[in-house]
C-alpha positions as CSV (number, residue, x, y, z in Angstrom):
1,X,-53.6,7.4,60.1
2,X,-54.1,9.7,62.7
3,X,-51.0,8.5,64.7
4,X,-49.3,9.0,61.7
5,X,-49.6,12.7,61.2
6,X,-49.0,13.1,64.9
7,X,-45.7,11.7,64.6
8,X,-44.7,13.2,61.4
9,X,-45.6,16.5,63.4
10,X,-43.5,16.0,66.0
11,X,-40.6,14.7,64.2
12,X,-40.7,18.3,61.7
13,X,-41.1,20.1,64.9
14,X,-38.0,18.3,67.3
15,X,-35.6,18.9,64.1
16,X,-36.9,22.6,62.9
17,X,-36.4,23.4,66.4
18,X,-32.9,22.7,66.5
19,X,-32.5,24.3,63.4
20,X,-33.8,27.9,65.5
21,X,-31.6,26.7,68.0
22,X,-28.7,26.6,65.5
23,X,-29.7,29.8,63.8
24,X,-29.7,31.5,66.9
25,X,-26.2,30.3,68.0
26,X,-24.4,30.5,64.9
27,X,-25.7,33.5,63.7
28,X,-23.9,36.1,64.7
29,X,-21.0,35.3,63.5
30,X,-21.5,34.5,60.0
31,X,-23.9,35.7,56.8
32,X,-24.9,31.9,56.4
33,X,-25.3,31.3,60.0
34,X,-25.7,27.7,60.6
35,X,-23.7,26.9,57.7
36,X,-20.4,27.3,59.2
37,X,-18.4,26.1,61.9
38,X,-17.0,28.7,64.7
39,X,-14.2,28.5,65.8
40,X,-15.0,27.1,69.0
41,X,-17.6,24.8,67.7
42,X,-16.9,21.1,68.4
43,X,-16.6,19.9,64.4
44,X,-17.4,16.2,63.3
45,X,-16.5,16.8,59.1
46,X,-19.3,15.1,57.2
47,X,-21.3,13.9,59.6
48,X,-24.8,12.0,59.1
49,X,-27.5,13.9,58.1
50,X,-31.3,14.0,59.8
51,X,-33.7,13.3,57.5
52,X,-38.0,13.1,57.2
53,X,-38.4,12.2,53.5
54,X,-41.3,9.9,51.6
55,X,-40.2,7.4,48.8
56,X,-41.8,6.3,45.7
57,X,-43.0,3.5,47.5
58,X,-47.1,3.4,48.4
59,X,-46.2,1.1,50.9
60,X,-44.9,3.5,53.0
61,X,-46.2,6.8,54.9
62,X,-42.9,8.2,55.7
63,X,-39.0,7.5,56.7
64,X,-37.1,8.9,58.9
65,X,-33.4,9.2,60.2
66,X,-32.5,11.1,63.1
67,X,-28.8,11.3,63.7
68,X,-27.7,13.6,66.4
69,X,-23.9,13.8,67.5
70,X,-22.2,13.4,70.8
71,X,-18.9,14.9,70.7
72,X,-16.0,13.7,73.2
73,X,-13.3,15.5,71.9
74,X,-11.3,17.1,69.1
75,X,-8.8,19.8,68.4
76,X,-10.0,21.3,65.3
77,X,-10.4,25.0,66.4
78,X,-6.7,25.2,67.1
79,X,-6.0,23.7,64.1
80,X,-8.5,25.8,61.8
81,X,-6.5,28.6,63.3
82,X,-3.6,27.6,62.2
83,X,-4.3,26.5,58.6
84,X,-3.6,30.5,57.3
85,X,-0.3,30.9,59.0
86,X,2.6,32.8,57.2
87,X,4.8,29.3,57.0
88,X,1.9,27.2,55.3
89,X,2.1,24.4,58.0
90,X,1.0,21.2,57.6
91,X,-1.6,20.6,60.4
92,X,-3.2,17.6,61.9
93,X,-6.6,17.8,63.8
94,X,-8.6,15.2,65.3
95,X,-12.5,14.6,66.9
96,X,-13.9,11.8,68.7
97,X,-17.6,11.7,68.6
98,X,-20.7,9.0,69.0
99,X,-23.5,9.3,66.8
100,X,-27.1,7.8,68.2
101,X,-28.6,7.0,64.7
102,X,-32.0,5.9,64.3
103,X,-33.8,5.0,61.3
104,X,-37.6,4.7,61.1
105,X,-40.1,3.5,58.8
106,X,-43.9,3.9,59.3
107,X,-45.7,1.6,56.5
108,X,-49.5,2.4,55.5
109,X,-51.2,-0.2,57.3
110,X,-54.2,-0.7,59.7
111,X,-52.4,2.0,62.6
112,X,-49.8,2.8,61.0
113,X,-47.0,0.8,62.1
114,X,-43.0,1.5,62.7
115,X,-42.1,-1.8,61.9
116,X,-38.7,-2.8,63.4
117,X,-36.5,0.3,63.7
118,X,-33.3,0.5,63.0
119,X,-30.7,1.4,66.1
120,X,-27.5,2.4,64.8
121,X,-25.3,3.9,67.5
122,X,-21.2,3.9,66.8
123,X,-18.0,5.9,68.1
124,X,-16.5,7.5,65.7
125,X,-12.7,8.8,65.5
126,X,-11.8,11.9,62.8
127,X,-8.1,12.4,61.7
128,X,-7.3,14.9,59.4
129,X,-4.4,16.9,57.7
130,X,-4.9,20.5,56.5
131,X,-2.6,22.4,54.3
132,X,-3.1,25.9,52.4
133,X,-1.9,25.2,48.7
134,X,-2.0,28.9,47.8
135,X,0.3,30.4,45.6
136,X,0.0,34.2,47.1
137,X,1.5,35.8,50.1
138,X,0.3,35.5,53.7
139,X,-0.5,39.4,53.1
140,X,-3.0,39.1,50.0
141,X,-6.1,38.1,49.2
142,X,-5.2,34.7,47.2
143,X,-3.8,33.7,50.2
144,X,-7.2,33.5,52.1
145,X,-8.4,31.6,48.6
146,X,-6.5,28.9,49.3
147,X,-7.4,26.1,48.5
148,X,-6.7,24.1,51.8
149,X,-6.0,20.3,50.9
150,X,-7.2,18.0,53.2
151,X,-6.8,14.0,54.0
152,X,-9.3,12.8,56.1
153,X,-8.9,9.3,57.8
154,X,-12.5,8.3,59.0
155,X,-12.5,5.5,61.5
156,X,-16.0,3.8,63.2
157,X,-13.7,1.5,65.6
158,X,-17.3,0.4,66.9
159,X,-20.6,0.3,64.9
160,X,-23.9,-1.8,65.9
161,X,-26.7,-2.0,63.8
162,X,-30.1,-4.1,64.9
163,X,-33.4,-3.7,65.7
164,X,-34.5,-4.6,68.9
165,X,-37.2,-7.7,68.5
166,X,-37.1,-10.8,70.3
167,X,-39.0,-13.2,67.2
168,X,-36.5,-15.7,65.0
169,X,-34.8,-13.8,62.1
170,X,-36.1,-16.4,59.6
171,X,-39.6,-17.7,59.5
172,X,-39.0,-21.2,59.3
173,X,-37.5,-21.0,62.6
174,X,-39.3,-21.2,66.3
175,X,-37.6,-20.3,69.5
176,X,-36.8,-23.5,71.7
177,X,-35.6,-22.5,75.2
178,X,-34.4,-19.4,74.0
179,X,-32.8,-20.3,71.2
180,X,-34.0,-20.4,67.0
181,X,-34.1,-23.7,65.7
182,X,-35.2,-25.0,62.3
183,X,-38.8,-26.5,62.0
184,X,-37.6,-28.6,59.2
185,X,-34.9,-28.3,56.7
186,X,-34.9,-25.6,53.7
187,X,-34.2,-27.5,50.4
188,X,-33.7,-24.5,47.8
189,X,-32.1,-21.0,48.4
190,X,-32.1,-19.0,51.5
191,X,-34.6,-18.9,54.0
192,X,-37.1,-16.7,54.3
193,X,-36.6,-13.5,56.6
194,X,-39.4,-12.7,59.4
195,X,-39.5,-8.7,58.8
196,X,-42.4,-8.3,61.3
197,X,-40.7,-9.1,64.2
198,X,-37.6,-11.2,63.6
199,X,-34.3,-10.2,65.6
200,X,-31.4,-8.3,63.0
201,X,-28.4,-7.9,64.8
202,X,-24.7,-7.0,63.8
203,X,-21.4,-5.3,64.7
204,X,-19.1,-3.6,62.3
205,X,-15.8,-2.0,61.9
206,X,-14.7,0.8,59.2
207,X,-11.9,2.4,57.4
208,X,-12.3,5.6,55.3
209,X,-9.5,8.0,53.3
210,X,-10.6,10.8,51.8
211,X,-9.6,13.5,49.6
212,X,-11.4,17.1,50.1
213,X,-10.5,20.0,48.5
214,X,-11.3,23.6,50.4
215,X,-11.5,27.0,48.7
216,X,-12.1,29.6,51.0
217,X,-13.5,33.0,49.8
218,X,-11.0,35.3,51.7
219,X,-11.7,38.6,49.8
220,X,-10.5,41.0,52.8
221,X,-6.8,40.6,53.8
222,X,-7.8,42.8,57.2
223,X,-10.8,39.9,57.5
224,X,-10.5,37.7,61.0
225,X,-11.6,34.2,58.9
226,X,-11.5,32.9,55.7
227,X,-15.0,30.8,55.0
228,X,-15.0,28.0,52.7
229,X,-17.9,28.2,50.1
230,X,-16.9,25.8,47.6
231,X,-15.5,22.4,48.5
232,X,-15.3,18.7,47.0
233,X,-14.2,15.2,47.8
234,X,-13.5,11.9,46.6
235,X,-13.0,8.5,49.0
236,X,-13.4,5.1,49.6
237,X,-14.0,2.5,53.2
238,X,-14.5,-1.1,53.9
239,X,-16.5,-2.2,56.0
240,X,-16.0,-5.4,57.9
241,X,-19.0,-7.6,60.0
242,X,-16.8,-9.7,61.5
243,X,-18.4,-12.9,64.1
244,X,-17.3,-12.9,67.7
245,X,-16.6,-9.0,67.7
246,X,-18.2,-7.5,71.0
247,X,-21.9,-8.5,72.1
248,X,-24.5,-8.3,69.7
249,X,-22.4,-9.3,67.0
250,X,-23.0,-11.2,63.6
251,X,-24.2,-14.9,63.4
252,X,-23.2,-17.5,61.9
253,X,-26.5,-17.8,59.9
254,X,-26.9,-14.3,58.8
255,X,-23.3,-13.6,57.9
256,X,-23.5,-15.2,54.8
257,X,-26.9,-14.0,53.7
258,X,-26.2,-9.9,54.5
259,X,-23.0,-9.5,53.2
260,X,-20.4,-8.9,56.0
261,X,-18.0,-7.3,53.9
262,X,-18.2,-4.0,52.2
263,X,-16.2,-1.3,49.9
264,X,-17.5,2.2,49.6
265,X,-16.4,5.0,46.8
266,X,-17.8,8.4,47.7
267,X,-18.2,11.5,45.5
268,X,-19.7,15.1,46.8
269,X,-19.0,18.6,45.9
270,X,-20.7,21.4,47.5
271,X,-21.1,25.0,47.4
272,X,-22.5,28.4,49.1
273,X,-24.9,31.1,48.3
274,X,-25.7,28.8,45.2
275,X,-28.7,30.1,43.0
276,X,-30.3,27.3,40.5
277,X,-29.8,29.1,37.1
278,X,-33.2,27.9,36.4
279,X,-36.1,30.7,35.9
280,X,-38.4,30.9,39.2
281,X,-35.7,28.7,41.1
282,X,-32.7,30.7,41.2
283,X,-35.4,33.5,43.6
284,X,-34.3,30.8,46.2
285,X,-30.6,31.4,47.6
286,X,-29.4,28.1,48.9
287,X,-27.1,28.6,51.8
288,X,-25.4,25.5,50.9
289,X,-26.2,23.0,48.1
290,X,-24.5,20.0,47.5
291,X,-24.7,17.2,45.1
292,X,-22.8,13.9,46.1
293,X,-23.1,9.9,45.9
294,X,-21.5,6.5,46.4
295,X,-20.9,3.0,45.1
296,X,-21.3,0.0,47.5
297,X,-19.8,-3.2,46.5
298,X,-21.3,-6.3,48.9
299,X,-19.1,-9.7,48.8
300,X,-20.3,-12.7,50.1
301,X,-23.9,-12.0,50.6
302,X,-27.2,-13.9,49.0
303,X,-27.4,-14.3,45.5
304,X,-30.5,-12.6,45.7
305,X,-29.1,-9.5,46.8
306,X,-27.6,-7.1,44.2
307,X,-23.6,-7.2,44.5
308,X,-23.8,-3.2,43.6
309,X,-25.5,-0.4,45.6
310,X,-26.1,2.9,44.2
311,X,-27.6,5.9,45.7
312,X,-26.9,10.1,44.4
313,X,-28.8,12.8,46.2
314,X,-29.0,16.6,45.8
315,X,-30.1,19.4,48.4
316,X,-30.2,22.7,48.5
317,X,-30.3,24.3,52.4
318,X,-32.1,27.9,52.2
319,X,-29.8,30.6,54.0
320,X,-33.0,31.7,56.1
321,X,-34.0,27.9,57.1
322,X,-31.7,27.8,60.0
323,X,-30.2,24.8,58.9
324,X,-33.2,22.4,57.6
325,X,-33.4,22.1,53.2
326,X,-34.9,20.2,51.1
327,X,-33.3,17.1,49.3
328,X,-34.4,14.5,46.7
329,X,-32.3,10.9,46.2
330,X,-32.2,7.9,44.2
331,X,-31.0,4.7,45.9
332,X,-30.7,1.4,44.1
333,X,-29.8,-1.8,45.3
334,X,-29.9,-4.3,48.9
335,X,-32.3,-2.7,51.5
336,X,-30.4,-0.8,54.2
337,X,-33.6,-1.6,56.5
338,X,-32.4,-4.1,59.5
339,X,-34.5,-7.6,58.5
340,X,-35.3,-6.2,55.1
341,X,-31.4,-6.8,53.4
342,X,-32.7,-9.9,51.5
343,X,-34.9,-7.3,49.8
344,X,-33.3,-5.3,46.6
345,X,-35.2,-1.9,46.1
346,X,-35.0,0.9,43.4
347,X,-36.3,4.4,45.0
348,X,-36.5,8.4,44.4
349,X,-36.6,9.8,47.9
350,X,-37.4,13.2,48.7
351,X,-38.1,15.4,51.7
352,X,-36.5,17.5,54.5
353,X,-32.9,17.1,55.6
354,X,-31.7,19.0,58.3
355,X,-28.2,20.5,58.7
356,X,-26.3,17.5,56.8
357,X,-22.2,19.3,56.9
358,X,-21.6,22.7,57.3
359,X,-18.5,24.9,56.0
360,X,-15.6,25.6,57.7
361,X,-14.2,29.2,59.3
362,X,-10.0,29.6,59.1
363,X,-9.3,32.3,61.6
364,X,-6.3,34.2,60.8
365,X,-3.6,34.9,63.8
């Protein structure tokens, strides 16, 4: 237990950390500091969020996913300066960016084990197309207002998702020269999965379009930016696990069993300086809160795994937290946990999220 709390320590202290160091950066520029992009920023638009969070489950001491981005390159400052021009262009930005994602579970046992964690590194490419759809003049304040209209085409040209053991993925198997083979035949259903130490591994390829609506709260014509604080969104992806598809990709007897292809529906809407209007609560000015959630549909996977995911989530960021809130979700349906996707679970999750998508800054010309 005691390596337990050590870790949990650390992790709270590596991510509120870089929520100072965020603060401290951003802060000058803006009343909700970390909560919007500068112009000179390098932007990935909802990127994944860095989480320490306990579920429901008294299986398990804590989870964790850390998610930091690696940005290559992207053009969105220009183009965020030129979203507010006079002639209402239509502009196009893009960003390139890898994300080193890491998911961690430590389970209450003797120790306190991470069991398997899950390593999640993929590229990332970000195109978008911005247009003001405001009915004012360049020279009044509904201009600022907006809203900007965005489509956002999300593409993960590269994703990999294992966890880094060396045992057979099923437990009736036993490595023979350096390969799994079956101890004896399984008569009924699918094998049973090793989730101590047996080796998940797959590659994946995704498509996203999205929808987002922006509305800027330019109330100052002589102002240098207009700052979102309202936004929503609406989209869908596939996701494909195709065999053969770089190193490391899926086999031939886990593609059937995990599900290799997937369709995603997203929802989120989010909003700032947003006050619960709840007695006690509404003392607490959330910086940005946002309420959002998705549908997964799996084909082709076990018939003991649930053909529909579900999972909504709410969060509310403090304006003086530098960037770190607090969030609570409900997920439903296959495990998202490496080895564990045979597994169907129904959870309320709830913890600390740090700096999940912030708002974006149109500078005027």
């Amino acid at each position: 237990m005691r390596s337990a709390i050590y870790l949990t320590v650390v992790l709270l202290t590596c991510i509120l950390g870089a929520a100072d160091v965020a603060s401290a950066q951003d802060g000058t520029f803006a009343p909700v500091g970390p909560f919007v992009f500068l112009t000179d920023d390098k932007v990935s638009l909802k990127p994944d969020g860095s989480y320490v969070f306990q579920h429901t489950d008294g299986g398990l001491v804590f989870e964790a996913q850390i998610a930091p981005d690696i940005r290559i390159v992207d053009n969105f400052s220009r183009a965020l300066e030129r979203v507010l021009d006079a002639n209402r262009p239509r502009v196009f930005a893009y960003s390139v960016f890898g994300t080193f994602l890491t998911r961690l579970r430590m389970f209450d046992e003797e120790s306190s084990p991470v069991r398997t964690p899950s390593y999640m590194p993929k590229a990332t490419i970000q195109l978008a197309w911005l247009k003001n759809r405001s009915a004012g003049s360049s020279d009044d304040e509904q201009f600022l207002r907006g809203p900007i209209e965005m489509w956002l085409v999300n593409v993960i040209p590269f994703g990999h998702h294992s966890n880094g053991q060396n045992g057979c993925l099923f437990v009736e198997q036993v490595r023979i020269e350096g390969e799994c083979e079956p101890q004896q035949p399984v008569v009924d259903g699918p094998e049973d999965v090793n989730t101590e130490n047996g080796s998940f591994s797959t590659n994946y390829i995704r498509f996203g379009l999205e929808y987002r609506r922006l509305h800027p709260e330019g109330n100052d014509p002589e102002d240098i930016r207009a700052v979102t604080r309202r936004e929503w969104g609406v989209g869908g992806s596939i996701e494909l696990n195709p065999s053969g598809y770089i190193g490391g990709s899926i086999s031939d007897s886990l593609k059937p069993l995990y599900g290799a292809t997937r369709f995603r529906v997203t929802a989120d809407v989010a909003s700032g300086n947003w006050r619960a209007p709840i007695p006690l609560l509404n003392r607490v000015n959330c910086g940005r809160a946002w309420a959002g959630g998705f549908l997964m549909f799996v084909r082709d996977a076990a018939p003991v795994v649930d053909d529909v995911t579900l999972a909504v989530e709410a969060a509310c960021l403090p304006s003086r937290w530098g960037g770190a809130g607090l969030f609570v979700r409900y997920y439903r349906g296959q495990d998202y946990y490496n080895a564990a996707f045979l597994e169907n679970i129904s959870r309320l999750q709830f913890g600390l999220t740090f700096l999940q998508a912030k708002f974006l800054a149109f500078p005027k010309r």
